[in-house]
C-alpha positions in Angstrom: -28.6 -132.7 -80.8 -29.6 -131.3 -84.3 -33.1 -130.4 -85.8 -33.4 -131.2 -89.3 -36.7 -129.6 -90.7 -37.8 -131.3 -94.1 -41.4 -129.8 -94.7 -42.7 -126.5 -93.2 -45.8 -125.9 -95.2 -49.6 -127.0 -94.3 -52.2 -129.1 -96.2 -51.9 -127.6 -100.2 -49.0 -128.5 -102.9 -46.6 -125.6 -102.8 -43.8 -125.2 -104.8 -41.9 -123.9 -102.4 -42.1 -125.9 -99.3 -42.9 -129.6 -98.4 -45.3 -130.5 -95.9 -44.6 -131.4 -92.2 -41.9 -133.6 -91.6 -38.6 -132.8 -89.1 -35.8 -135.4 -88.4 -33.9 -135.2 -84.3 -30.8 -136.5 -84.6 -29.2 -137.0 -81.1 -26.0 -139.2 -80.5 -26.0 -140.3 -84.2 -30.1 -141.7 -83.7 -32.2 -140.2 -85.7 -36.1 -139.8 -84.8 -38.4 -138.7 -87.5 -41.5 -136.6 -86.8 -44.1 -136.9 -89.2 -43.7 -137.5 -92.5 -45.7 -135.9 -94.9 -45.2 -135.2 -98.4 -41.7 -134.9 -99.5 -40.2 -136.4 -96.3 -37.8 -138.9 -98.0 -36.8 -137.1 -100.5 -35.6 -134.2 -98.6 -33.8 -136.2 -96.2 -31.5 -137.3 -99.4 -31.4 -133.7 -99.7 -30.3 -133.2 -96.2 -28.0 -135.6 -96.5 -29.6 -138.0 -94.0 -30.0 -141.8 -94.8 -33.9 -142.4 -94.7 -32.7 -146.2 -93.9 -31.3 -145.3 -90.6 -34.9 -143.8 -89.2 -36.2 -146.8 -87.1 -38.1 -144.5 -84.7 -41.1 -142.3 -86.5 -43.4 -140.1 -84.1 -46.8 -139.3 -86.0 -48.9 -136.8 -84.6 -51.9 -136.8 -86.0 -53.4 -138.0 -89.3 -54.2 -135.6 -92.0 -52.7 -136.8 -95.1 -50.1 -133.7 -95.1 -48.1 -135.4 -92.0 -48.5 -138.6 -93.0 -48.7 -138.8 -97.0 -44.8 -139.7 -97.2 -44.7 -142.9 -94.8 -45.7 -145.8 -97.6 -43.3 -143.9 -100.3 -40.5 -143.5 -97.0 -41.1 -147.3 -96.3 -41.4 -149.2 -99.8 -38.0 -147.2 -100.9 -35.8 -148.0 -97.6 -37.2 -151.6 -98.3 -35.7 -151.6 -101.5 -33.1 -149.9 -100.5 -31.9 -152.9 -97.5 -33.4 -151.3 -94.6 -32.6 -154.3 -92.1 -35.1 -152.9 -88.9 -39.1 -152.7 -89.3 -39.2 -149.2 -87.7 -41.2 -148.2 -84.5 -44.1 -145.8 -85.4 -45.8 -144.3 -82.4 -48.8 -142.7 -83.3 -52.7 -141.7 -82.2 -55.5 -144.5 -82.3 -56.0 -145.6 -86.4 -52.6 -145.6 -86.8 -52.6 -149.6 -86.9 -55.5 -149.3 -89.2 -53.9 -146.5 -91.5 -50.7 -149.0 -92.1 -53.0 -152.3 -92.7 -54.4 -150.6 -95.5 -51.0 -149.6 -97.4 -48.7 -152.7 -97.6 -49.2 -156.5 -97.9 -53.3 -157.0 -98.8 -53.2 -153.1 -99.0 -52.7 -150.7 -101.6 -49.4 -151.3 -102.5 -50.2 -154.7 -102.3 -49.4 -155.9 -106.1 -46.1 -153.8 -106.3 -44.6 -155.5 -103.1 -45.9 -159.3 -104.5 -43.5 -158.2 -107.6 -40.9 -157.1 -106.2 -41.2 -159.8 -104.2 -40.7 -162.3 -106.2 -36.9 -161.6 -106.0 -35.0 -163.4 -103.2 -33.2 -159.8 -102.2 -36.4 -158.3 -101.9 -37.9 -161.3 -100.2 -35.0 -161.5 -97.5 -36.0 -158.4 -96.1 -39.8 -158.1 -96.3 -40.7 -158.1 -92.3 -39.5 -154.8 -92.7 -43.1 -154.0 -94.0 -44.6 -154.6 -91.1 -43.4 -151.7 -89.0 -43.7 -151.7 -84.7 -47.4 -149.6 -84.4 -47.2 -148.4 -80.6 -50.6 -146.4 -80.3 -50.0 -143.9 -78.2 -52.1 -141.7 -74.8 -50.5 -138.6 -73.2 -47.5 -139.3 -70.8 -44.5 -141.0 -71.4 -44.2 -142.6 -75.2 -40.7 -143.9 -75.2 -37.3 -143.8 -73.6 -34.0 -145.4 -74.6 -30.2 -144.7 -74.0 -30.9 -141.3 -76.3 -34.0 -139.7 -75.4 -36.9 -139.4 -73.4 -40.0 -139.1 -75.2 -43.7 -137.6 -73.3 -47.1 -136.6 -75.5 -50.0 -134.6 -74.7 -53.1 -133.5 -76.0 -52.9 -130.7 -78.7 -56.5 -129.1 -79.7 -56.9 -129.6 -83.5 -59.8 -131.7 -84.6 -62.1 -133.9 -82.8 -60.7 -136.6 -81.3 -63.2 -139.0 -82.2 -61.9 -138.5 -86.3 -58.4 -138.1 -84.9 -56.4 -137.7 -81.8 -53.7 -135.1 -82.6 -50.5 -135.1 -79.7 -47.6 -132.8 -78.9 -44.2 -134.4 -78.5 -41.6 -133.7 -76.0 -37.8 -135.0 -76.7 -35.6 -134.7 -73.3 -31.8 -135.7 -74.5 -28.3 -134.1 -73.4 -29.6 -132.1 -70.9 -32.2 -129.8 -73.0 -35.5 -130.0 -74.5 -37.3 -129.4 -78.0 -41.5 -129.5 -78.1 -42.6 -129.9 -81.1 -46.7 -128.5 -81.0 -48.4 -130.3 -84.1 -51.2 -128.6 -85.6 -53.2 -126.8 -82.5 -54.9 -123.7 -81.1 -53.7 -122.1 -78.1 -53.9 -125.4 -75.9 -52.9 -124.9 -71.8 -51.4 -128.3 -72.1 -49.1 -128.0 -75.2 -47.7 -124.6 -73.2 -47.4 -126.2 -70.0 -45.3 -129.2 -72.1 -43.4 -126.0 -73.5 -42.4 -124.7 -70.0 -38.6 -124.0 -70.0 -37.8 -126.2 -73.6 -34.6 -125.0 -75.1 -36.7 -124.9 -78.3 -40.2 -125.1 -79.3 -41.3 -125.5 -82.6 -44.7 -124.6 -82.6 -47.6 -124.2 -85.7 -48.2 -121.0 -87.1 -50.8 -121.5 -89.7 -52.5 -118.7 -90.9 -52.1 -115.2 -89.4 -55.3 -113.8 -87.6 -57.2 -112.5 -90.8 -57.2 -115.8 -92.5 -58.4 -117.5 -89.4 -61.6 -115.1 -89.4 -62.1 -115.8 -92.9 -61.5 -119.4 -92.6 -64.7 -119.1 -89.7 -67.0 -116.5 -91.8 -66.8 -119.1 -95.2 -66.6 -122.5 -93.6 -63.5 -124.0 -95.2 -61.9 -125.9 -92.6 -61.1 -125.7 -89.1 -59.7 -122.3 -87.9 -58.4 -124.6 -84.9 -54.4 -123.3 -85.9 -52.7 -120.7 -83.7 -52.5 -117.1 -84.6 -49.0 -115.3 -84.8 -50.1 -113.3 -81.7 -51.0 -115.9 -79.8 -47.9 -118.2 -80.3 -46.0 -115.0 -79.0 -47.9 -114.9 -76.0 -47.8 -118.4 -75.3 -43.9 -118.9 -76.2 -43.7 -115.4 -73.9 -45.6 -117.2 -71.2 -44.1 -120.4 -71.2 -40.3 -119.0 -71.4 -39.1 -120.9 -74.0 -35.1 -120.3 -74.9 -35.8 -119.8 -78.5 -38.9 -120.5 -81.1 -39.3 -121.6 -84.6 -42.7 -120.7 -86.5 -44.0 -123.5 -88.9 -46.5 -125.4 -90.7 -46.7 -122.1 -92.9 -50.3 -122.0 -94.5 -49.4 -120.7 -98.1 -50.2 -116.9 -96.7 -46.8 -116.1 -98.5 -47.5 -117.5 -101.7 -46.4 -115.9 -105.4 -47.0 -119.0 -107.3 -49.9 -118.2 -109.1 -51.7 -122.2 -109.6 -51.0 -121.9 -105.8 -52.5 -118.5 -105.1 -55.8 -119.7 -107.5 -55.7 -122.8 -105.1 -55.6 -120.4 -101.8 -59.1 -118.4 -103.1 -61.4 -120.1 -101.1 -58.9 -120.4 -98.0 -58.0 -116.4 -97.0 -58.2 -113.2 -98.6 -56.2 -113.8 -101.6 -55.6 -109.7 -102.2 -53.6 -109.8 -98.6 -51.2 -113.1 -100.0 -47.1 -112.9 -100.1 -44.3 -112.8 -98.8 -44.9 -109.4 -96.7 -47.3 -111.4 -94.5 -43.9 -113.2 -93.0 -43.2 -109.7 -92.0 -46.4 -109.0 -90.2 -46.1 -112.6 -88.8 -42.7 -112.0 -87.3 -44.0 -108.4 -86.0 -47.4 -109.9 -84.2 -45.2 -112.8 -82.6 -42.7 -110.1 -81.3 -45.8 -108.3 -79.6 -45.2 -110.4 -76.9 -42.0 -112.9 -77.2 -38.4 -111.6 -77.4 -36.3 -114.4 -77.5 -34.7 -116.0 -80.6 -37.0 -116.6 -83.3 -37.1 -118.4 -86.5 -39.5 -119.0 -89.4 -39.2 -122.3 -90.5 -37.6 -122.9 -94.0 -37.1 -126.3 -95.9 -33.7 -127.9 -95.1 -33.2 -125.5 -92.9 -30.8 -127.0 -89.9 -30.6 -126.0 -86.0 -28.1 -126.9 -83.5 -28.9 -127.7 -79.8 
């Protein structure tokens, strides 16, 4: 089993990282989760065909996991994807994907293109599998077992957010989504081999994010994910879903004013993220990087 991480950054461009997206490759099957911006691309980068993904996991949707899918699905259409792909997601899902293709946005560039008898041969592949999802089991097959719950992100009446848990060769790897602290997502955690868990903002960013209303402060603290990794005795952790709190780019530190104390921005605040998670959890631990790839 192999982890591929594509995107580790949160909601603003960065030059530096893409936003969510992580391929699990078990038994030669590859499983995408999420697929925000960048997504296809840097699976060319990784060396991964983005025509082989007929399985997609979408955890929630703000545009920064989900951005990717119509570029990820018009390109593997042109480029002879055979399979309409399985995406499991929260309720909207279905309505997110009616608006993008055939009647949709995209809807004059795939009548074009379809005017071509190659193009035309493999068009059903537009209209991917939507299997909307509730916590419990999501999906099994000869490969892996797949179970959701509840993270705590956003209201659930904009947008049900969900926690994944793949079960294949005898391990486990949770993958958290965007949450707070959240009893449920830990107890999914209990024992996993891995858990890759969101690590927005550290602790002063979150207060600021609270004292000047700029958007949810609903993201877990470096402190707490220790405690919670420490408390659910995970084997080893990877931090992501980096908020820009180590930005040097200075378009991207402008962008970042309104979102934390822009005096306290760089790369020294991965330091001070690795020291609060260590308050409390001493296993292996890894900050997420682009491309970066982990073994199981």
């Amino acid at each position: 089993m192999r982890l591929d991480i594509l995107g580790s950054a949160a909601a603003l461009p960065d030059p530096d990282r893409y936003h969510t997206s992580m391929v699990l490759t078990v038994g030669g099957r590859r499983y995408l989760i999420d697929c925000g911006n960048g997504a296809t691309l840097q699976m060319m980068r990784a060396n991964i065909d983005p025509t082989e993904i007929d399985h997609i996991f979408l955890t929630h949707l703000h545009y920064d996991h989900i951005a990717d899918f119509p570029y990820f699905m018009i390109s593997t259409w042109m480029g002879d994807r055979q399979n309409a792909p399985i995406v499991f997601g929260p309720d909207g899902t279905q309505d997110f994907v009616d608006h993008l293709f055939e009647g949709g946005a995209f809807d004059a560039d795939i009548r074009a293109r379809a005017a071509y008898p190659k193009r035309q041969a493999n068009k059903h592949v537009l209209t991917p599998d939507i299997r909307t999802i509730k916590p419990g089991a999501v999906w099994e097959d000869d490969r892996v077992k797949v179970t959701a719950v509840y993270a705590e992100h956003i209201p659930r009446e904009i947008t049900e957010c969900f926690a994944f848990k793949f079960e294949a060769e005898g391990k486990s790897v949770v993958f958290s989504s965007d949450t707070k602290p959240c009893a449920a997502v830990e107890t999914l955690a209990e024992g996993a081999d891995l858990l890759v868990h969101e690590c927005t903002f550290p602790r002063s960013a979150l207060e600021f994010r609270d004292k000047v209303g700029i958007g949810t402060s609903a993201h877990t603290s470096p402190e707490d994910l220790g405690k919670l990794a420490s408390r659910a005795g995970v084997k080893s952790l990877i931090a992501t879903h980096f908020g820009h709190f180590d930005a040097t780019n200075p378009v991207l530190k402008t962008l970042l004013t309104h979102h934390m104390p822009i005096e306290k921005v760089g790369p020294a605040l991965l330091d001070e993220m690795v020291q609060d998670i260590r308050r409390s959890y001493s296993g292996p631990l890894q900050l997420a990087r682009d491309l970066s790839r982990h073994e199981l």
